[in-house]
KEKE-3310 file (N, C-alpha, C; in steps of 0.2 Angstrom, whole numbers, plus 5000, padded with zeros to 4 digits):
npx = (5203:5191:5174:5160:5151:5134:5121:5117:5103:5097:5079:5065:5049:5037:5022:5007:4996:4993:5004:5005:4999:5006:5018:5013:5016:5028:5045:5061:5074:5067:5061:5049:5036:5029:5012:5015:5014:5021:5027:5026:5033:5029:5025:5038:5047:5040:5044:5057:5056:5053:5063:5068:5078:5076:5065:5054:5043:5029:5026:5030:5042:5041:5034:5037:5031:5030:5037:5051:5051:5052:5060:5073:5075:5073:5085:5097:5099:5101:5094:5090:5080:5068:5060:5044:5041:5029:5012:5007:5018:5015:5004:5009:5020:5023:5016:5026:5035:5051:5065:5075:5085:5091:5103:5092:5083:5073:5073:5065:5069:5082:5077:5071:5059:5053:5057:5065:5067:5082:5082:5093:5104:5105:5091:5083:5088:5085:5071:5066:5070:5062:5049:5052:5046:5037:5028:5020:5011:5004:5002:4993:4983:4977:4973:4960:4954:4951:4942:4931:4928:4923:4913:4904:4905:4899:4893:4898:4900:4888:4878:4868:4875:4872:4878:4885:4880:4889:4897:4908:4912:4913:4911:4919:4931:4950:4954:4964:4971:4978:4984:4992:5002:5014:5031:5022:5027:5036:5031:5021:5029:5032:5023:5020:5019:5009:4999:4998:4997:4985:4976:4966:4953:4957:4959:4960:4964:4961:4977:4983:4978:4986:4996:4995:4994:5007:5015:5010:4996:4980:4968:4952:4942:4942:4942:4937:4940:4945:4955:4968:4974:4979:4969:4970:4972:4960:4953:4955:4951:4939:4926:4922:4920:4914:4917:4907:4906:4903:4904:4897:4906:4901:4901:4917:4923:4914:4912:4922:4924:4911:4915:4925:4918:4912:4906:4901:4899:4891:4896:4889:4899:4905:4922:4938:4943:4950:4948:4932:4935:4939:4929:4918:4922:4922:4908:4904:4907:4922:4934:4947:4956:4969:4980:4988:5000:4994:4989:4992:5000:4999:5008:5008:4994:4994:5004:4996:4987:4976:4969:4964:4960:4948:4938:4946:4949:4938:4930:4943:4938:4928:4930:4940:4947:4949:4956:4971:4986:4997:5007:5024:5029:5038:5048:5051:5056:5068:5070:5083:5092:5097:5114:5116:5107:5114:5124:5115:5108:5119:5119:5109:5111:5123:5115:5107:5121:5127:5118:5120:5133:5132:5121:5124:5132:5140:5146:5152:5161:5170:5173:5181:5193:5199:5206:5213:5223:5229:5233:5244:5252:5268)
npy = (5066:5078:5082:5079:5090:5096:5098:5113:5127:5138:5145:5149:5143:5132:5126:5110:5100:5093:5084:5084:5096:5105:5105:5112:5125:5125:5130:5132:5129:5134:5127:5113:5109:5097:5083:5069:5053:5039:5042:5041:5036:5045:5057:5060:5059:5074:5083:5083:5086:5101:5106:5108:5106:5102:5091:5095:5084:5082:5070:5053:5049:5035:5019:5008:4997:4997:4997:5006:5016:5031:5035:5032:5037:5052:5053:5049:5059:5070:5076:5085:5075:5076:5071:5066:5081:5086:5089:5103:5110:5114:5119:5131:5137:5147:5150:5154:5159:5161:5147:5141:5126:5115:5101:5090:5096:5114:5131:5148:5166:5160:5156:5139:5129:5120:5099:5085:5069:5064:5058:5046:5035:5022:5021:5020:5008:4999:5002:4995:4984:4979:4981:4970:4959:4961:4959:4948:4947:4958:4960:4948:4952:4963:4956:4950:4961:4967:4956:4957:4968:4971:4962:4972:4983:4978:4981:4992:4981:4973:4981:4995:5012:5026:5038:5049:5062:5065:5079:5078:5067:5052:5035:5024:5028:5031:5030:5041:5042:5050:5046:5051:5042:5032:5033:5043:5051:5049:5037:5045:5052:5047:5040:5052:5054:5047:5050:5062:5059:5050:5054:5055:5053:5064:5061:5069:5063:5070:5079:5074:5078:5091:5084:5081:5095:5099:5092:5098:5095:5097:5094:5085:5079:5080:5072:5067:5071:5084:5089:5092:5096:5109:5126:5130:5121:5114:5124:5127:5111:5105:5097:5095:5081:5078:5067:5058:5051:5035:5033:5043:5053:5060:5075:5083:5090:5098:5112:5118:5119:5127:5138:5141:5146:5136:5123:5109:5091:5077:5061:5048:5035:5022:5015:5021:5037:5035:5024:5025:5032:5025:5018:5024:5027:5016:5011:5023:5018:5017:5014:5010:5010:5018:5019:5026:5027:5021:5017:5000:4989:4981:4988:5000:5006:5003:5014:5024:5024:5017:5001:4990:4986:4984:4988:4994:4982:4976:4983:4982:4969:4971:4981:4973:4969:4981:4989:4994:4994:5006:5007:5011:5009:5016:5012:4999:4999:5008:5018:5019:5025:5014:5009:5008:5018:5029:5033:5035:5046:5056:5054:5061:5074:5079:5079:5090:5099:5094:5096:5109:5114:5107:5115:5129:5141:5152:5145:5133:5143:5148:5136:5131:5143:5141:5126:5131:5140:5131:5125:5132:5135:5135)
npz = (5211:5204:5209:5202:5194:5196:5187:5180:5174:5167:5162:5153:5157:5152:5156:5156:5157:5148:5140:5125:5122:5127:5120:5106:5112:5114:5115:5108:5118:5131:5148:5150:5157:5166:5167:5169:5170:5165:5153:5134:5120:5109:5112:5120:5108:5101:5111:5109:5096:5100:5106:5117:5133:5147:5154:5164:5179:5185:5190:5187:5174:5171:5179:5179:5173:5160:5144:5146:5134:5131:5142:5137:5124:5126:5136:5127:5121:5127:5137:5150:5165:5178:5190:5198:5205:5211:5213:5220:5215:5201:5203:5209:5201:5189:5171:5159:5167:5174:5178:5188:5186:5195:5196:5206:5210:5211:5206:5212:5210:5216:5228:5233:5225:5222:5226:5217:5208:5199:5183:5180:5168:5171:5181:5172:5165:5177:5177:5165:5165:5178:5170:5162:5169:5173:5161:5158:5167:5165:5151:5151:5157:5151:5138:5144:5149:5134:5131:5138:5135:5123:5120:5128:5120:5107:5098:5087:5078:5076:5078:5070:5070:5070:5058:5053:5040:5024:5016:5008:4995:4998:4993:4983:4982:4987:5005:5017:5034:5044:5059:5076:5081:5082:5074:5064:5054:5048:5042:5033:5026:5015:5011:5002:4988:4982:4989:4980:4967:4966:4973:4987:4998:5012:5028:5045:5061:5076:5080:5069:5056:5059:5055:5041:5036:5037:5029:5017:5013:5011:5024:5021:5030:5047:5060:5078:5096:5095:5102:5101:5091:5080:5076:5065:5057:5059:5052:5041:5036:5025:5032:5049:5061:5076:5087:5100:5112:5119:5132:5144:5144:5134:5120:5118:5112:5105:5110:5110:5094:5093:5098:5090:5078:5070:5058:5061:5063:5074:5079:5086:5096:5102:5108:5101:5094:5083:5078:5076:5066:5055:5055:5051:5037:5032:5031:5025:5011:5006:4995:4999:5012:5020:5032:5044:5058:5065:5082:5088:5096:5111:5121:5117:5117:5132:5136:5130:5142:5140:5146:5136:5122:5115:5103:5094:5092:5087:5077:5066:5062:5057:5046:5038:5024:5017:5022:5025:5035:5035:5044:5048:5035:5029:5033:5027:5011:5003:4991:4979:4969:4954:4947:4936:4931:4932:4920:4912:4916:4915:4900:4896:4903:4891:4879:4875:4875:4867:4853:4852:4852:4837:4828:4830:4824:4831:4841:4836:4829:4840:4845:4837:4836:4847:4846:4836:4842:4850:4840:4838:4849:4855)
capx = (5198:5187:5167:5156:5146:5128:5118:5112:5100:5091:5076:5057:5047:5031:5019:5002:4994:4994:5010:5002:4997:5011:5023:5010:5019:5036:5049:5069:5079:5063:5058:5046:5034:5021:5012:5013:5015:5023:5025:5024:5038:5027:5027:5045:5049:5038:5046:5063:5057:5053:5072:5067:5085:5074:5059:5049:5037:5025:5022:5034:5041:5041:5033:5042:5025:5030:5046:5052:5055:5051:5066:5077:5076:5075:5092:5101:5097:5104:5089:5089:5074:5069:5052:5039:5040:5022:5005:5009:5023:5013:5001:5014:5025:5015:5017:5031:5044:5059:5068:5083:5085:5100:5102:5085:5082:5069:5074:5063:5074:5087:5072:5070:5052:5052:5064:5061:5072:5085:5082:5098:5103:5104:5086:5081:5088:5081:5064:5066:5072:5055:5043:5050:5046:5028:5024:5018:5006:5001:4998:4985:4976:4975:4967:4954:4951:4949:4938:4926:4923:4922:4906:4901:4905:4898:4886:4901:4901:4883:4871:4866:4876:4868:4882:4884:4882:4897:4897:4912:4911:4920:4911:4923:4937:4953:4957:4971:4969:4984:4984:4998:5005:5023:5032:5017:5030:5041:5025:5016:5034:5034:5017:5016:5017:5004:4993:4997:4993:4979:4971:4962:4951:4964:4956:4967:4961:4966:4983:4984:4975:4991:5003:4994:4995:5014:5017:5009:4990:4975:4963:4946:4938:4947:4937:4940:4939:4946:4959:4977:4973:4976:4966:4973:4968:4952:4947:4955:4948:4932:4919:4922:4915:4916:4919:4901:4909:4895:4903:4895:4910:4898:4907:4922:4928:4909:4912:4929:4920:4907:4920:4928:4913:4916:4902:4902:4894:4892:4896:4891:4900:4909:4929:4943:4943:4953:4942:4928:4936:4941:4921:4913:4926:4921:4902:4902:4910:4930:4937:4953:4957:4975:4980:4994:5002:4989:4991:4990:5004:4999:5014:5007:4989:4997:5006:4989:4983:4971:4969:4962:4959:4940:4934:4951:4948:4930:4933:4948:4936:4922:4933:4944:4953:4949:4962:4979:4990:5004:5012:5032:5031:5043:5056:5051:5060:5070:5072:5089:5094:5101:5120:5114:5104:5118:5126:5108:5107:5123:5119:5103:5115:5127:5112:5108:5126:5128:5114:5121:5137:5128:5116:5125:5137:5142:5150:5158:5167:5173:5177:5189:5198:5202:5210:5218:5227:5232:5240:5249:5256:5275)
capy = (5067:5081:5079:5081:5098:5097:5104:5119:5127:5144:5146:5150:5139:5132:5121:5110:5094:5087:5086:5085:5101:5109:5106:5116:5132:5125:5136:5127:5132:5133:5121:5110:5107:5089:5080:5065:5044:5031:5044:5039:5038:5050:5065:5060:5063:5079:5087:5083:5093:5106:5108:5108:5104:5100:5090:5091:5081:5081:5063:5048:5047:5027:5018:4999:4993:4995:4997:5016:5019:5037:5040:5031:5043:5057:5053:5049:5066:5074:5079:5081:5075:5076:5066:5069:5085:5084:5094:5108:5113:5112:5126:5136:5141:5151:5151:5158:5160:5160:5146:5139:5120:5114:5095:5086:5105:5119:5138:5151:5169:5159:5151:5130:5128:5110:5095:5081:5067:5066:5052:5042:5029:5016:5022:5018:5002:4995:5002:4991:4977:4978:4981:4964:4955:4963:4958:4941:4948:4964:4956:4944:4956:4967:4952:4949:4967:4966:4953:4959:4976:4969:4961:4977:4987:4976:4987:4992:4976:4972:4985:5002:5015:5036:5038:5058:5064:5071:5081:5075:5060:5044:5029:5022:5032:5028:5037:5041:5041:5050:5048:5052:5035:5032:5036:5045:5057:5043:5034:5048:5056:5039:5039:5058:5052:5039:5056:5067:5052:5044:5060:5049:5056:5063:5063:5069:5062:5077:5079:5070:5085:5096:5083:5084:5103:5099:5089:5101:5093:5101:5088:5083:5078:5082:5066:5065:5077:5091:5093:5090:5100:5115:5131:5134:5113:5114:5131:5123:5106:5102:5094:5091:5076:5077:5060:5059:5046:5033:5033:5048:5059:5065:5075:5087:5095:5102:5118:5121:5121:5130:5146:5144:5149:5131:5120:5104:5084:5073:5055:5043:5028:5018:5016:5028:5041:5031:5018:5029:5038:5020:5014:5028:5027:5009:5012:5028:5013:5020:5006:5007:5013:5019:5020:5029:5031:5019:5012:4993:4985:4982:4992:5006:5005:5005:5021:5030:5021:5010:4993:4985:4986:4981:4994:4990:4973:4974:4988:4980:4962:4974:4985:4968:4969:4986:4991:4994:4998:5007:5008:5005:5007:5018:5005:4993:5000:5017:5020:5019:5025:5009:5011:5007:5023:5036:5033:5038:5054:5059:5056:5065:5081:5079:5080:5100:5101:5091:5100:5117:5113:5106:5116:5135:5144:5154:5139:5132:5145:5148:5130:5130:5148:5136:5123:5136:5145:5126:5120:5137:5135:5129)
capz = (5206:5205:5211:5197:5195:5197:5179:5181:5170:5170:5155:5154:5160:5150:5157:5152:5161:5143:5133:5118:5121:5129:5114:5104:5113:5119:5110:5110:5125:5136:5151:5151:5165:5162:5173:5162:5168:5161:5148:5129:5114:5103:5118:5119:5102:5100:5116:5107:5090:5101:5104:5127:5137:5152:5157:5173:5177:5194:5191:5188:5170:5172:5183:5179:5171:5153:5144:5146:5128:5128:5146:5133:5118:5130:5140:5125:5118:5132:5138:5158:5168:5184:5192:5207:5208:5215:5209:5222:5213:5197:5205:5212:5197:5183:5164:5157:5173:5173:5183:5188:5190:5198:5197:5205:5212:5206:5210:5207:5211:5222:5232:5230:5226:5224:5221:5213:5206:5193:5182:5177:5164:5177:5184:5166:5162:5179:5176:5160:5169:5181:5166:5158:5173:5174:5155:5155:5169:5163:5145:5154:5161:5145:5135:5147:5148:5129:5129:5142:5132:5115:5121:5129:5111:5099:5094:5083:5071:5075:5077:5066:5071:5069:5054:5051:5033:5025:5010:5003:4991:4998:4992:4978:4984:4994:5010:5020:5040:5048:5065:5079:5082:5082:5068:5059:5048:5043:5035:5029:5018:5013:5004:4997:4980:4982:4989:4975:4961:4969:4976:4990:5004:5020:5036:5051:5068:5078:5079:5061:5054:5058:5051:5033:5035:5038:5022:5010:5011:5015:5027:5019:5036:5055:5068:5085:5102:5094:5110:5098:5082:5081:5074:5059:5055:5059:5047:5033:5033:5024:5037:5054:5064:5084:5093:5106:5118:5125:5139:5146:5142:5129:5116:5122:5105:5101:5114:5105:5086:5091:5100:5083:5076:5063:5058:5063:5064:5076:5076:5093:5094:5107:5104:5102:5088:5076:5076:5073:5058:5050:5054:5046:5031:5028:5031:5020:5007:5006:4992:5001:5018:5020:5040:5045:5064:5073:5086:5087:5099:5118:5124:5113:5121:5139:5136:5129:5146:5140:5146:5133:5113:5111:5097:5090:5087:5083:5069:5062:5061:5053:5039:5037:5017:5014:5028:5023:5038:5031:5052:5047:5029:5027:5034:5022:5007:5005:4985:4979:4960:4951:4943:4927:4928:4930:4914:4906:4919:4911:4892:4893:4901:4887:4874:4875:4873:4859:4851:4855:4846:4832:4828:4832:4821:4836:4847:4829:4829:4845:4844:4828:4839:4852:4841:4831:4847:4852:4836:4836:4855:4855)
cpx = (5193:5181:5165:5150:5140:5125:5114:5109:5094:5087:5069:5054:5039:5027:5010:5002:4995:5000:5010:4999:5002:5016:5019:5014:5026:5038:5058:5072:5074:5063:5051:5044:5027:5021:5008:5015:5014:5022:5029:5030:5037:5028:5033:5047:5046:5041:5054:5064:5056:5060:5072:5075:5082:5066:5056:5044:5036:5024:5029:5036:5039:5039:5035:5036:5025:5036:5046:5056:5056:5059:5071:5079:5076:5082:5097:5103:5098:5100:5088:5081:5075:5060:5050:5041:5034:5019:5007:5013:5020:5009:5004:5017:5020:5020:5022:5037:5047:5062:5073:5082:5093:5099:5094:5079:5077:5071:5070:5069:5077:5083:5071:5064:5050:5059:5062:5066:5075:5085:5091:5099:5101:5096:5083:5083:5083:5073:5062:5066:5062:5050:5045:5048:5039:5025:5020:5011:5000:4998:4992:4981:4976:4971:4962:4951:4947:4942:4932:4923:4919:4915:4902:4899:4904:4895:4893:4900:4893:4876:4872:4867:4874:4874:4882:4886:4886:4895:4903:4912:4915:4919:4917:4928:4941:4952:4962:4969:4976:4981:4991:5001:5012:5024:5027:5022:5033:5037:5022:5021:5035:5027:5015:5016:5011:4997:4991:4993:4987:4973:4965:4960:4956:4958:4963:4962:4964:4970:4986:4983:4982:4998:5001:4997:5002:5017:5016:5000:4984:4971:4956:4942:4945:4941:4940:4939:4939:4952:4968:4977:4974:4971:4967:4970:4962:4950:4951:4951:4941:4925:4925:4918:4918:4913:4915:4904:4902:4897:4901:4899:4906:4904:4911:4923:4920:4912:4917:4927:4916:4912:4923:4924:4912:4909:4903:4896:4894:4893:4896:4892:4905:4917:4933:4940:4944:4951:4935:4928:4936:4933:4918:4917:4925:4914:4900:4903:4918:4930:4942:4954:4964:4976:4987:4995:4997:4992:4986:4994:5002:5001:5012:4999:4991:4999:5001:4985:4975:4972:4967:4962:4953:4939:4938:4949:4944:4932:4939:4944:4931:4925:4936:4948:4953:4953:4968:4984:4995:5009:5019:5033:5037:5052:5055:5055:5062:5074:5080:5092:5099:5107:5120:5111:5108:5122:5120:5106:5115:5123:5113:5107:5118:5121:5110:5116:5128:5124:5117:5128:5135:5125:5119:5132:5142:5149:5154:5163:5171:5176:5184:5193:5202:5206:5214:5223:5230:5237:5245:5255:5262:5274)
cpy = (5072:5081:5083:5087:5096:5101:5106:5121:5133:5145:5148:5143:5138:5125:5119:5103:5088:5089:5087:5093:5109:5111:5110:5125:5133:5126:5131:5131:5131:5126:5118:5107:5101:5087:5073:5057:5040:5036:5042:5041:5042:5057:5063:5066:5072:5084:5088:5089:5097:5110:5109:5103:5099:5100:5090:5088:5079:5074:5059:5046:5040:5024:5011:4996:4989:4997:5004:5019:5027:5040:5038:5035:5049:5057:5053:5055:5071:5078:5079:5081:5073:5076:5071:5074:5087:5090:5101:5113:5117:5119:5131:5141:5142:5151:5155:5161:5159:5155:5143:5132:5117:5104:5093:5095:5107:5126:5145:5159:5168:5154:5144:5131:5123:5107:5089:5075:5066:5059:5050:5036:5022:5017:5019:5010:4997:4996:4997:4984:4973:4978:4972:4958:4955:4960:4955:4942:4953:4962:4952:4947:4960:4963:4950:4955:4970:4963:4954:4966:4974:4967:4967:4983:4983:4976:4988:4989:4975:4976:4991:5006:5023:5038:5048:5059:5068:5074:5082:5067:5055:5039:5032:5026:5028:5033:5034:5043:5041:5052:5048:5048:5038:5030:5037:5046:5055:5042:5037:5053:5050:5037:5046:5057:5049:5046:5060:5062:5053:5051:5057:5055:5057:5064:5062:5068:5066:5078:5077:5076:5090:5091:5081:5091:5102:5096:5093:5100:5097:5096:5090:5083:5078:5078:5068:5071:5083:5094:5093:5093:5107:5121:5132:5126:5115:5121:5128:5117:5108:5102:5092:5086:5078:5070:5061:5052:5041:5030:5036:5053:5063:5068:5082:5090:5099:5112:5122:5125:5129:5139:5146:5149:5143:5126:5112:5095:5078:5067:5050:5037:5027:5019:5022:5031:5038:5027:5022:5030:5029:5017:5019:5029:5021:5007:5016:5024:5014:5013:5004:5011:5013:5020:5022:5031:5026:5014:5003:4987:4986:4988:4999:5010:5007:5011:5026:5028:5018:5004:4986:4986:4983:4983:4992:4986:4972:4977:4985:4971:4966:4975:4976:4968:4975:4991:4990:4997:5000:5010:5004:5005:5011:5016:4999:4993:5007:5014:5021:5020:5022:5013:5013:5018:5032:5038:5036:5046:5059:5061:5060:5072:5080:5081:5086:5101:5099:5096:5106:5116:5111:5111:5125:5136:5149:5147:5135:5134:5147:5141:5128:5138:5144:5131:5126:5136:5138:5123:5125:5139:5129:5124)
cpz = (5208:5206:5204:5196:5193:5189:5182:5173:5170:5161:5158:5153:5156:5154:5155:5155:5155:5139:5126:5118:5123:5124:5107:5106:5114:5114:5112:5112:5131:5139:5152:5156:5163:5167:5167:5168:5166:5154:5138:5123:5109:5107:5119:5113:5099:5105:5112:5101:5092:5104:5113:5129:5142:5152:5164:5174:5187:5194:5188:5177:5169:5179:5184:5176:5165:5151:5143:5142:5127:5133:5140:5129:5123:5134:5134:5120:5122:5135:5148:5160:5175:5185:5197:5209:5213:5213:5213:5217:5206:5196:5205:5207:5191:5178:5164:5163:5171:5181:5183:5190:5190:5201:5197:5209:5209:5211:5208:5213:5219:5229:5230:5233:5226:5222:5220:5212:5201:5188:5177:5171:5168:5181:5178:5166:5167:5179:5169:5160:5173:5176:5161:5162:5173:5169:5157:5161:5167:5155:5147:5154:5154:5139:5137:5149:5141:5128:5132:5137:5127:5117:5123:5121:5107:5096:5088:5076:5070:5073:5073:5072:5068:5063:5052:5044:5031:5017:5005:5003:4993:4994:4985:4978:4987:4998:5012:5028:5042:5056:5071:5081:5082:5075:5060:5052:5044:5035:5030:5023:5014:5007:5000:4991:4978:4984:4983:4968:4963:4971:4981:4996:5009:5024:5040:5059:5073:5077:5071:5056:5053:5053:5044:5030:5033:5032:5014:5009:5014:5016:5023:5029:5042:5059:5072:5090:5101:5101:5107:5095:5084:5076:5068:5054:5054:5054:5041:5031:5032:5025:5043:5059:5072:5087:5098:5107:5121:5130:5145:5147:5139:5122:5117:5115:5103:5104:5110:5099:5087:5093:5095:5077:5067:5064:5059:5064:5070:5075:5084:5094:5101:5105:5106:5096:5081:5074:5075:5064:5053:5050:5047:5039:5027:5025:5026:5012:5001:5001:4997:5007:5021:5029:5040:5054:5067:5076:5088:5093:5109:5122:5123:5118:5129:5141:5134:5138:5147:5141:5142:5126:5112:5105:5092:5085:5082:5076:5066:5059:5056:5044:5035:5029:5014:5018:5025:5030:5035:5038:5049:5040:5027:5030:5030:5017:5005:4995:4983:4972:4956:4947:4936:4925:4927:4924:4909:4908:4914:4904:4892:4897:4898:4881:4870:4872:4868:4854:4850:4849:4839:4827:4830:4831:4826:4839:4840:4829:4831:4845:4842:4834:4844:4852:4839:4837:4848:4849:4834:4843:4853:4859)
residu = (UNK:UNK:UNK:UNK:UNK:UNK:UNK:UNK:UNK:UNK:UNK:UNK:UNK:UNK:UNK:UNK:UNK:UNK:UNK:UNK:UNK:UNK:UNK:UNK:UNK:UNK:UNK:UNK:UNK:UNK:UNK:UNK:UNK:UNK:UNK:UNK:UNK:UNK:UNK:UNK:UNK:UNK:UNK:UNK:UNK:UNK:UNK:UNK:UNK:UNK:UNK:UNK:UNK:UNK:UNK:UNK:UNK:UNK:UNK:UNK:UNK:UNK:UNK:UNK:UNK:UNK:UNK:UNK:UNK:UNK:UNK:UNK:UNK:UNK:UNK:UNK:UNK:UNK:UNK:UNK:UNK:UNK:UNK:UNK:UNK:UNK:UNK:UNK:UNK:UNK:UNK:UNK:UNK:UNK:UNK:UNK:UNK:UNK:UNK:UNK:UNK:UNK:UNK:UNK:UNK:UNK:UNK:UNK:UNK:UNK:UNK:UNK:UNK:UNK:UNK:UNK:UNK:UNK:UNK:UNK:UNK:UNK:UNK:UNK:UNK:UNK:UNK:UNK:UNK:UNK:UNK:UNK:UNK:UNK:UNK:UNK:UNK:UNK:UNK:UNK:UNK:UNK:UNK:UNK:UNK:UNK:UNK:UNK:UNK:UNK:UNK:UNK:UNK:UNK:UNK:UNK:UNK:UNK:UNK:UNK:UNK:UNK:UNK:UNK:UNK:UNK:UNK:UNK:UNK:UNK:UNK:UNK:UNK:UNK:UNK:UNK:UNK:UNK:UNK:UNK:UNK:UNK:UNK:UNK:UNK:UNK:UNK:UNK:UNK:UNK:UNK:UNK:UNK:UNK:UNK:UNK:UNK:UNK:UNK:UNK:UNK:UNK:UNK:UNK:UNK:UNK:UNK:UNK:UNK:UNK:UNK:UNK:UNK:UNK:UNK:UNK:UNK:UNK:UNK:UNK:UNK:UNK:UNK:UNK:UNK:UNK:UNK:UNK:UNK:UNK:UNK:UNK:UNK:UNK:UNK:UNK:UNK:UNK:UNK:UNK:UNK:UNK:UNK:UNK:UNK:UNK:UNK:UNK:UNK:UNK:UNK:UNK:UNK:UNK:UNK:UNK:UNK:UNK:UNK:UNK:UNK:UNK:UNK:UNK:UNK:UNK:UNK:UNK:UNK:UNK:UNK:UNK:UNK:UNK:UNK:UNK:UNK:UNK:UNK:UNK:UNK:UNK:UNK:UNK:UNK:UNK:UNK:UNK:UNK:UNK:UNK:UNK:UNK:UNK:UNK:UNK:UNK:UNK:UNK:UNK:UNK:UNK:UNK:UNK:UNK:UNK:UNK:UNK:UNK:UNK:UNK:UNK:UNK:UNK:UNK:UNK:UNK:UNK:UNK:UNK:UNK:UNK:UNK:UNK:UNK:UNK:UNK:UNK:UNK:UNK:UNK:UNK:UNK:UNK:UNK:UNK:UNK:UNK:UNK:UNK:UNK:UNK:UNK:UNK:UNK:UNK:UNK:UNK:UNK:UNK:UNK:UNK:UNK:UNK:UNK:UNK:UNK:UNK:UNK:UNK:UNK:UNK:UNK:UNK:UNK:UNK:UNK:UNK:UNK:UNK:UNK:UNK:UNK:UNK:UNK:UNK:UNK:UNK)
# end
């Protein structure tokens, strides 16, 4: 039996520390260079629509912590990967190269620059294996990480937070809060109707901002860092809020705005972004607050690499019945046009026709030539 050929693979090479930001440029056929762990089912999937054969990655897709949903969609998509290249490498090879990877190999003209390893189905199932053995620990500790914040951020529920004024009207509105969650695109072609009708405030929490763009909608307000969104989002929306961190990050997306030359608000609060957008949506007094894409499950959390969910919690105990998550709606129920109603889609095309006969001395008389020629055929 013949030994199995090694997969080669020569392409231009993109790389970017954040995936979310790399797939902003990766083009399909190109390789992809990420320094991503334990990396996430939504940069999966968006590596995938960008049409990339091969990922690299300096750092370990999975580290057996948490379930390695994103190797799974990747492998079954024919996608090769190859780990721990290591940062060096990372430096070394520049934008747009052209490289050759051959197996767990990298070659740049015929020279091995680095090598790495080649991830497997079976490297996958048992890093699945290891992550279901970790749960019941890594869950503990993520609750008690929780709970310790939540008293730290509970200025959130309790105290008067600096609110930035907007100059689009919310109160007694809905809105709509797409954020980049796992299956955003499902949920949010699932509610365009409910958009168009309703006409409810959009907010896009960075990256959410371009998947309005992508539907047809133009964002009312873009929250958040400003570090996923691209250019073209942010001049169309509205008002932009940038996300001031009190954790002494301060606020990362102001530097950006202001090189756009784009005006902008602050807004300083604890939390992540999406919890933000959903606070000042409740405080501004939204009737109804649509949520799209957020993240809510442990596992989910883990893969952004956060420990905990406080802000979460709190803001979701704050907003409480004016919250509608709509995460998964579009698996709920898929529209299906009853039996009954084809027989009425027929009679209403036969109606014109009727009509037309009817009603047009022309087709009458073509009519009766047609007849004629029949009862005059032997």
């Amino acid at each position: 039996m013949a030994a199995r050929q090694p997969f080669v693979y020569h392409g231009k090479l993109r790389k970017d520390r954040k995936t979310k930001l790399l797939v902003q440029r990766l083009r399909p056929g190109e390789i992809a260079l990420v320094e991503h762990q334990d990396m996430d089912r939504l940069s999966a999937d968006s590596l995938l629509r960008c049409g990339t054969r091969v990922v690299l990655n300096t750092r370990s897709f999975s580290s057996g912590l948490i379930p390695p949903e994103a190797l799974q969609e990747l492998l079954q998509h024919g996608v090769h990967l190859v780990e721990n290249l290591g940062d060096d490498f990372f430096k070394r090879v520049r934008e747009g190269e052209r490289v050759t990877v051959c197996g767990g190999k990298v070659l740049i003209n015929k020279q091995v620059v680095a090598r790495g390893e080649v991830v497997t189905p079976e490297m996958y199932h048992q890093r699945r294996r290891e992550a279901l053995l970790a749960q019941g620990a890594l869950v503990d500790s993520f609750i008690m990480n929780t709970l310790h914040y939540a008293y730290r951020e509970r200025r959130l529920v309790t105290g008067d937070l600096p609110l930035p004024k907007l100059q689009i009207p919310v109160a007694g509105r809905d809105a709509v809060v797409v954020i980049r969650g796992k299956g955003y695109r499902e949920d949010l072609k699932a509610l365009r109707n409910y958009i168009r009708d309703k006409k409810p405030v959009l907010v896009g929490v960075d990256g959410g901002a371009d998947a309005l763009r992508e539907f047809g909608f133009r964002p009312d307000l873009v929250i958040g860092d400003m570090d996923s969104v691209g250019d073209r989002a942010l001049r169309e929306a509205r008002e932009r809020v940038v996300h001031e961190y009190a954790d002494g990050r301060g606020a990362p997306g102001r530097e950006r705005l202001e090189r756009l030359g784009l005006p902008y608000k602050l807004f300083s609060a604890p939390g992540t972004s999406e919890d933000i957008a959903l606070l000042l949506l409740y405080e501004l007094g939204a009737e109804l607050i649509v949520a799209i894409g957020t993240h809510t499950s442990v596992v989910e959390f883990l893969e952004k690499g956060r420990r905990g969910m406080s802000s979460t919690f709190l803001v979701r105990l704050k907003v409480g019945d004016r919250l509608l998550d709509a995460k998964g709606v579009s698996r709920l129920y898929r529209a299906r046009p009853p039996r009954s109603f084809i027989p009425m889609v027929v009679a209403a095309g036969l109606v014109p026709l009727l009509a037309l006969i009817t009603f047009s001395p022309q087709v009458q008389h073509l009519i009766r030539l047609v007849l004629y020629r029949f009862m005059l055929s032997p």
